[in-house]
C-alpha atoms as one frame of an Amber mdcrd trajectory, in Angstrom:
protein
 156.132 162.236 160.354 159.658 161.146 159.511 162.208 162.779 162.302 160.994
 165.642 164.388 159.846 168.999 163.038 162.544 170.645 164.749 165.221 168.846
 162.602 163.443 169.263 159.292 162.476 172.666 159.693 164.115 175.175 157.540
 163.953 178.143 159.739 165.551 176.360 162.740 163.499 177.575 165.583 164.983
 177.694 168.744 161.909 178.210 170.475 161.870 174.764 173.040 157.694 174.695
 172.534 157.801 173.293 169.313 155.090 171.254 169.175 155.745 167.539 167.440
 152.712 165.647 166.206 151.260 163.675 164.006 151.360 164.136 160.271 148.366
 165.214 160.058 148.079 167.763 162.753 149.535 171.417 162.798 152.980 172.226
 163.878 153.158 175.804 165.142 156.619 177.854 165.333 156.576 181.093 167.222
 159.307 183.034 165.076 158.905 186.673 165.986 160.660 187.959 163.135 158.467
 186.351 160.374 155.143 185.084 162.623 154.634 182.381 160.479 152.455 179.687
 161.285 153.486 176.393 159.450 151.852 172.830 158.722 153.652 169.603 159.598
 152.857 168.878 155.671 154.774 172.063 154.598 157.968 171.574 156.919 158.431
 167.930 154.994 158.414 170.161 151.157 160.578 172.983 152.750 163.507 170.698
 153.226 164.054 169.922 149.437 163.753 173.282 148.302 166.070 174.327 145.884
 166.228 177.477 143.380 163.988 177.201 140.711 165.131 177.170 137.230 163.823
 179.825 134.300 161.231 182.094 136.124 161.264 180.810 139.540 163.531 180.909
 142.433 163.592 180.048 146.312 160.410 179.520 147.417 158.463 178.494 150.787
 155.526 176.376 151.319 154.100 178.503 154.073 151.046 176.333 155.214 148.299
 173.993 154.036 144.313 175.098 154.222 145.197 179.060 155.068 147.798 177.404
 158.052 144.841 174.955 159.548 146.204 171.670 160.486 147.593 169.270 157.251
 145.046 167.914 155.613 142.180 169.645 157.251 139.370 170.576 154.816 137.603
 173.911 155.299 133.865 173.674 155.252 133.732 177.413 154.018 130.028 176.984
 154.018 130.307 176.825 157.329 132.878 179.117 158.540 132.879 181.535 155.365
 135.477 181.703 152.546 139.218 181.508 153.220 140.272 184.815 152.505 144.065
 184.155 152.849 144.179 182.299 149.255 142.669 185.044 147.564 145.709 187.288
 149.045 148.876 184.794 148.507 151.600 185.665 146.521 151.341 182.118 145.176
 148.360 179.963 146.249 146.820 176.820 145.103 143.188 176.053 145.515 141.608
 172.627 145.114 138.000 173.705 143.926 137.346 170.001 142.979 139.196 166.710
 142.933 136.098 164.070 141.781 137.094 162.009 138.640 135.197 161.242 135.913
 131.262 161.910 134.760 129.202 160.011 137.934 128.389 162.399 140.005 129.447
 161.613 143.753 127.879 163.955 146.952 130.994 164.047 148.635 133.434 165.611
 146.268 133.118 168.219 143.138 134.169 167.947 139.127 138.061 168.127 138.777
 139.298 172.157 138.969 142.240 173.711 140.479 143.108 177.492 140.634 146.120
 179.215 140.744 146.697 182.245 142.310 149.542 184.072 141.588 150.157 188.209
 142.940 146.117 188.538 143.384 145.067 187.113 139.879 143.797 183.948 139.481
 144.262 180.931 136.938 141.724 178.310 136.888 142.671 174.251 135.443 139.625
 172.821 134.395 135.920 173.674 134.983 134.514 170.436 136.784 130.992 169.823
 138.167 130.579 172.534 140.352 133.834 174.695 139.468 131.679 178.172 139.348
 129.938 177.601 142.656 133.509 176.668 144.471 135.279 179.189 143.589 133.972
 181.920 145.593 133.757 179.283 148.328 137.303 179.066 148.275 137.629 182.447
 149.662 137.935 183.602 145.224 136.679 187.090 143.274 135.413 186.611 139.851
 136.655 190.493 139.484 140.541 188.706 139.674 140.232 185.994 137.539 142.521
 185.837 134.569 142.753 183.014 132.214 140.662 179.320 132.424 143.249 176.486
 131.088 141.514 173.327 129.682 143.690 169.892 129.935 141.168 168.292 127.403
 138.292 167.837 126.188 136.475 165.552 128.484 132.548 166.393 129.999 134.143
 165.855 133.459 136.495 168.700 133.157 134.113 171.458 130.949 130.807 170.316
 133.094 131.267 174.071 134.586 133.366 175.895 131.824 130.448 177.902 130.362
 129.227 179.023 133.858 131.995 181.106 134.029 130.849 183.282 131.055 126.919
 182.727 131.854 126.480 182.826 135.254 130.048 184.592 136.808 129.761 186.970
 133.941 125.809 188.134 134.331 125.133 190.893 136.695 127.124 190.709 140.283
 126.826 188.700 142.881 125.497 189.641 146.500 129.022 190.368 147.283 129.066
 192.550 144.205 131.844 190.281 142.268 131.512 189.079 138.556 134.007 188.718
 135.757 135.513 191.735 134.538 135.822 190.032 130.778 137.140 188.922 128.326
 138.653 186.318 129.940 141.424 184.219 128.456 141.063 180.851 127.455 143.363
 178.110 126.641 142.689 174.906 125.486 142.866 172.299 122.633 141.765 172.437
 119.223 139.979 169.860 117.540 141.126 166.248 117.511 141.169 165.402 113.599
 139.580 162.031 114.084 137.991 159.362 116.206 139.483 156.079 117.148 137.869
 152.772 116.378 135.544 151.430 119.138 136.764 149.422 121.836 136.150 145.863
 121.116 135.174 146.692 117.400 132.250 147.316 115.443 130.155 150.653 114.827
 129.266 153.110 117.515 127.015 156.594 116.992 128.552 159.591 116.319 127.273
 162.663 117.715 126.870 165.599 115.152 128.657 164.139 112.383 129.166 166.988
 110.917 132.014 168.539 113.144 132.346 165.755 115.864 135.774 166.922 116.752
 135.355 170.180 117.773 138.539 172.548 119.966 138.147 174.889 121.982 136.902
 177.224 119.750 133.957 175.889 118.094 132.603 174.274 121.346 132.382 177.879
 122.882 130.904 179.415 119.428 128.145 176.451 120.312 127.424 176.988 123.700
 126.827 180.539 122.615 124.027 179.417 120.024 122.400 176.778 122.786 122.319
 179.984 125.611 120.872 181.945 122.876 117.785 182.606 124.102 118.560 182.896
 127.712 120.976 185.520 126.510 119.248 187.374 124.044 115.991 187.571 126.686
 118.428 189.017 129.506 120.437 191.048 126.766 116.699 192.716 126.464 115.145
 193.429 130.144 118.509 193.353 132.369 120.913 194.972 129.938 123.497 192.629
 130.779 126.854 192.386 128.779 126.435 190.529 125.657 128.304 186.401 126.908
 130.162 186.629 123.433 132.505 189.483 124.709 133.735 187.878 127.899 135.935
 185.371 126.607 139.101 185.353 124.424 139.814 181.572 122.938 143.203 180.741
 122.337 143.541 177.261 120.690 147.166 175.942 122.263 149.019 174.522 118.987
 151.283 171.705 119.768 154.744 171.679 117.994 155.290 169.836 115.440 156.049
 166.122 116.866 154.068 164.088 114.635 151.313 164.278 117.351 147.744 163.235
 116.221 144.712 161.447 117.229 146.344 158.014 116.122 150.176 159.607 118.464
 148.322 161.459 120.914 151.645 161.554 123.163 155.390 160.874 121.188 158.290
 161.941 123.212 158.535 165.909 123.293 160.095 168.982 125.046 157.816 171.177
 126.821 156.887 174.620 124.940 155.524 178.066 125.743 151.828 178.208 125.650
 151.612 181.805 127.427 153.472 184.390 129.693 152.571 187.850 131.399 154.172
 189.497 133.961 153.583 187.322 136.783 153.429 183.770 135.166 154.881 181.600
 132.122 152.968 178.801 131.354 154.169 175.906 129.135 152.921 172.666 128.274
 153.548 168.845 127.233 151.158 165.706 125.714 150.317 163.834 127.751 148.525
 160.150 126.612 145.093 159.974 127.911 144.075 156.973 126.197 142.218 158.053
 122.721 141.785 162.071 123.562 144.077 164.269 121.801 145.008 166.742 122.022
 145.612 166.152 126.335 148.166 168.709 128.133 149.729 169.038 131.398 150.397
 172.542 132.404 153.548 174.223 134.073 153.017 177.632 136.251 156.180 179.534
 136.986 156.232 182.535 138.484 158.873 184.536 140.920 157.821 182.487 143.694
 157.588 179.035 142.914 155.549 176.047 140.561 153.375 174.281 140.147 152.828
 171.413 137.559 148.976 169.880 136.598 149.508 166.402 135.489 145.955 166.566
 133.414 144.486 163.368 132.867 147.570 160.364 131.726 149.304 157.877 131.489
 152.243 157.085 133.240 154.628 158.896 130.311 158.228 160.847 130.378 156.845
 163.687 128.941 154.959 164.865 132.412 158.514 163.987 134.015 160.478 166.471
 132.144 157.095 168.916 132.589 157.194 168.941 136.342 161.115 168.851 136.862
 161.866 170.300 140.653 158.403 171.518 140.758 157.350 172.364 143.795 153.468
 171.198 143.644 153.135 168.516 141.271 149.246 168.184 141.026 148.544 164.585
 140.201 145.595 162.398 139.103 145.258 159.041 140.768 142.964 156.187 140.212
 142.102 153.033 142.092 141.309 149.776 140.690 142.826 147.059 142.279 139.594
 144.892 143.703 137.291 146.682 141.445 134.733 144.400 139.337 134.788 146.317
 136.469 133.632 145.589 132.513 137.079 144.757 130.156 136.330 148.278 128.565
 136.273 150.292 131.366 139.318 148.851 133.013 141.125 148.912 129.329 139.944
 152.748 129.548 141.415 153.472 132.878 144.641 151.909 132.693 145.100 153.388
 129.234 144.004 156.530 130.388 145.221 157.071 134.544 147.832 156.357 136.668
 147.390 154.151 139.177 147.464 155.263 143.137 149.898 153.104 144.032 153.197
 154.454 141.134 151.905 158.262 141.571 155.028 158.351 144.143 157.008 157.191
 141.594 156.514 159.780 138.899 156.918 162.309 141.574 160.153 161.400 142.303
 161.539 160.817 138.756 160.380 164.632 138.473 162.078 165.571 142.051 158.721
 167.345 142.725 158.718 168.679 146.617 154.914 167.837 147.249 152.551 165.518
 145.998 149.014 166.599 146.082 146.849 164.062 144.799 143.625 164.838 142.793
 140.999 163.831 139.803 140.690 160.973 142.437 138.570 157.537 141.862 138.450
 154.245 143.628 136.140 152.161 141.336 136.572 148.901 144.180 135.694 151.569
 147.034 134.123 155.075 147.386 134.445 157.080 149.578 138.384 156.030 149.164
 140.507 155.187 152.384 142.492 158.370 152.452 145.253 156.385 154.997 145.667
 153.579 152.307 145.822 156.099 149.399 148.528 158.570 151.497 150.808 155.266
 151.715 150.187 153.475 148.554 151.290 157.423 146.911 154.040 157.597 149.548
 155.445 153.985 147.966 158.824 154.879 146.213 158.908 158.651 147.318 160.505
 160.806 149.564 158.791 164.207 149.058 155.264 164.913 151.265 151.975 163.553
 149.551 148.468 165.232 150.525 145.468 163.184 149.333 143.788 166.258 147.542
 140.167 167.213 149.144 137.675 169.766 147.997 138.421 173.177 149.232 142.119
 172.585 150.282 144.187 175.259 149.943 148.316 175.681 149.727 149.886 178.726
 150.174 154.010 179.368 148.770 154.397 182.595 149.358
């Protein structure tokens, strides 16, 4: 922990039994006024605070996993759902950080949520998203919008749960979705690049094989259709179709298509309500278009999703002062991998080791690292990863874990 807590604190406590430890252990301040219990990890984004910009304005990391120590991960199977998230003025929740299709035992599908004055906003449905949700201490009944980066398997694996499963009858606990939930993602692609290396490959459905947003829900509606249609008859449960409101995001016109995923571009309004505006920006994720990072401002703070990318200047302007910039990270240095997959991931990912550096060209306050892979080894040293992301930046970094949760505010 660079300095003592005392001298990077922004509340100044006086109180002479402030404990000092490591980074990743808790630092408690006994403030009578405001009782606030603080992480060492939150005292190192409080000191670059600065008022936001548009929507925001000054805004406090107030503690890391519901004020456990830094870097802790709750087992909330264990110990039962943190309930502080679900109450924060502004709260991030890391459902799931895995990368990519394989499926791992250790970590979930990619999927954040956001939750901002009680109502929630979910980042991509990964493996798992519907069944960590309400793990994370999260009602159905206050979920808002879903946001989808892309259209990759590893971030939709759970997207039609949502509607299926969340939005069937309720829960033990009496929770489901309250529909029609909002949904924003891309539309279709246009086209399909050439295969790596040349020659033919198979195209499924050649008919539409480009389908947004849109169509893929209108399809996952006619495979469920007999599941629903049953249930629709002997539980009278709401009809799926009704619980979700697709809004195809349409990019600006930049000359963007699946042959430019990413040219250089301004970010732009994809929605706003009365706690949140949301905007967006390309982002090149090797042959996937249309790919977005997302923006959340609100009264109390940001927080930028990098999405799946590249190294590119557009996430840069994106995440400007943000105060959580949410990043992907790969590792492949030492991996013995085939020519297309490591063409794929460097095309596609940023590397571990220049995450810092994109967080500082953005003057993002904390680096939270997640979509995580290590294809030389699994599970990843989390030490090596905290330093190789610390290389070039001066902000905190938190190498992301399932269940981690942030409070702001």
């Amino acid at each position: 922990m660079r300095g003592s807590c005392h001298d990077r604190c922004p509340f100044r406590c006086e109180n002479p039994q402030i404990i000092q430890r490591r980074a990743t252990d808790v630092c408690s301040l006994c403030d009578s006024s405001t009782g606030l219990t603080t992480s060492a990890e939150g005292h190192g984004a409080l000191n670059r605070r600065s008022v936001l910009g548009g929507l925001g304005s000054a805004a406090a990391l107030v503690g890391l996993s519901a004020c456990t120590p830094a870097g802790e991960v709750r087992d909330a199977a264990a110990t039962g759902p943190d309930q502080a998230i679900g109450d924060a003025k502004l709260g991030l929740a890391l459902l799931g950080t895995q990368a990519g299709p394989p499926v791992v035992a250790d970590r979930a599908g990619i999927a954040s949520a956001l939750v901002v004055d009680g109502h929630v906003y979910v980042v991509d449905c990964g493996r798992a998203a519907t069944t960590q949700y309400p793990r994370a201490g999260l009602q159905f009944r206050n979920l808002n919008s879903i946001f989808l980066t892309h259209l990759h398997a590893d971030h939709l694996a759970d997207y039609y749960n949502f509607f299926l499963l969340a939005g069937h009858i309720p829960n033990p606990r009496g929770d489901n979705l309250p529909g029609p939930i909002d949904v924003y993602g891309p539309g279709p692609a246009g086209g399909l690049p050439p295969k790596f290396g040349g020659g033919p490959a198979p195209t499924v459905h050649p008919e539409a094989p480009t389908p947004g947003t849109r169509e893929m829900t209108e399809r996952l509606h006619a495979a469920y259709s007999y599941s629903d249609n049953i249930f629709l008859r002997d539980m009278n449960i709401r009809d799926v179709r009704t619980l979700s409101t697709v809004h195809e995001i349409e990019v600006p016109e930049v000359g963007a298509n699946f042959q430019n995923t990413a040219p250089p571009m301004q970010p732009f309004e994809v929605m706003r309500d009365e706690r949140v505006r949301v905007t967006a920006t390309l982002v090149p994720h090797g042959p996937v278009f249309p790919a977005f990072a997302f923006r959340f401002d609100t009264e109390h703070g940001s927080v930028t999703f990098s999405g799946d990318t590249a190294k590119t200047p557009n996430l840069i302007e994106l995440a400007k002062d943000t105060d959580i910039l949410v990043h992907e990270a790969i590792g492949v240095q030492g991996a013995d991998i085939p020519p297309a997959v490591l063409d794929h991931m460097l095309q596609s990912h940023v590397e571990v080791q220049e995450t810092g550096h994109v967080a500082q060209a953005a003057n993002a306050r904390t680096l939270v690292l997640s979509h995580i892979s290590d294809l030389a080894q699994n599970p990843i040293d989390e030490n090596a990863w905290k330093n190789w992301a610390q290389q070039g930046y001066d902000g905190e970094v938190v190498v992301g874990r399932d269940l981690q949760t942030f409070v702001l505010a």
